[in-house]
C-alpha positions, 0 to 999 in steps of 0.5 A: 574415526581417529579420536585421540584422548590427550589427557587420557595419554598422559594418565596412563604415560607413566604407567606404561613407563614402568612397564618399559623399565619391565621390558628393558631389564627382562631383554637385557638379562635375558640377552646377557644370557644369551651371549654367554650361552651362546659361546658355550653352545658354540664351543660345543659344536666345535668339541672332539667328541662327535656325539657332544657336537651332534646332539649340541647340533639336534639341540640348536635346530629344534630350539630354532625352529620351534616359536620362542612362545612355545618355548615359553609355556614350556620353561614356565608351565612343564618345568614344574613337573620335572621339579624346574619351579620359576618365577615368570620374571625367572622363567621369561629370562631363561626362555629369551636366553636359551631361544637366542643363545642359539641364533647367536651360537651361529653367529659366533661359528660365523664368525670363528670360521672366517679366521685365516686357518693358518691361525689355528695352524699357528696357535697349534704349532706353538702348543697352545692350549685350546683355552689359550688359543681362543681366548688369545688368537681365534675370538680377539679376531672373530668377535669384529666380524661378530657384531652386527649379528649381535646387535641384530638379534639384541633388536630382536629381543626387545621385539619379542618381550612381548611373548612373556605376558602370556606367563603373566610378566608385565611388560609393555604390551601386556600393560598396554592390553590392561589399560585398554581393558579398563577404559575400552580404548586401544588407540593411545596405550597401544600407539604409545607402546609402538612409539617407545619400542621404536624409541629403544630400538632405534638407539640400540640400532646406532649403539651397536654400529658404533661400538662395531666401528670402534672395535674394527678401528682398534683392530685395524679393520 
């Protein structure tokens, strides 16, 4: 029977608030990593020598075909024993990071492909050097076409903070559990965790078409 407990809410609302702010900065600086990582990861795949971009490659398909909790329980637990001490904040972070660096390298390779050929043709032809080339010509065009992806996998990232209680970082549903463990009801910390991450997603969601139709004006798209 639906039995929902109004002055219980809001005892327990400004605690799941502070763990809010837990799960908005572990996403953030997680996907901050993400992006960057993800560049690197990409320019890898794009390198001279094949055995960098054939083991980059190796690399990319068992981090995304592997669960992101694994990869959790390795970066915190397993690193340890080849000297990799962090702290679960630190460990969570890099484990986001690096699980969606790799999702969001593609969306890179995506979108560096679908610039005209006769670009890179162009770029070559006046001697540029590959930094200039990109930095100048190929990701000014690339990096439009980029942006949903993008923000599709910042969504997804605050989805996936929950995975970090299982190394003990207080985010949202890890706070949701514990309240619920100390006074036996689920109902309303759980509920409320539902309604603030659809609070932040849906925000994040308008923000991202936003910026995706200010940068396609800018460049004429």
């Amino acid at each position: 029977m639906f039995n929902w407990d109004w002055e219980f809410t809001w005892q327990i609302l400004p605690r799941l608030l502070l763990a809010t702010g837990n799960t908005v900065i572990a996403a953030l600086l997680g996907y901050l990593i993400a992006i960057v990582l993800g560049l690197v990861l990409t320019s890898l795949l794009r390198s001279k020598p094949l055995i960098v971009a054939v083991v980059t490659r190796e690399m990319i398909e068992f981090i995304r075909s592997t669960p992101l909790l694994v990869q959790v329980f390795l970066v915190f637990y397993v690193g340890p024993q080849f000297g990799l001490r962090l702290s679960p904040w630190v460990a969570g972070m890099l484990a986001i990071g690096l699980h969606y660096a790799c999702y969001l390298s593609e969306v890179y390779r995506g979108g560096i492909d679908a610039v005209a050929r006769g670009q890179f043709e162009a770029a070559t032809a006046l001697n540029m050097l590959p930094r200039q080339m990109y930095t100048r010509i190929i990701l000014p065009q690339a990096f439009p076409l980029c942006i949903p992806g993008m923000g599709n996998y910042l969504i997804g990232i605050f989805k996936d903070t929950p995975m970090l209680s299982v190394i003990g970082v207080t985010e949202l549903t890890r706070a949701a559990n514990s309240i619920g463990g100390e006074s036996y009801r689920f109902l309303e910390p759980f509920t409320l965790v539902g309604l603030i991450f659809l609070v932040i997603s849906l925000p994040s969601a308008g923000l991202v078409k936003l910026v995706d139709g200010y940068v396609r004006r800018r460049q004429g798209m």
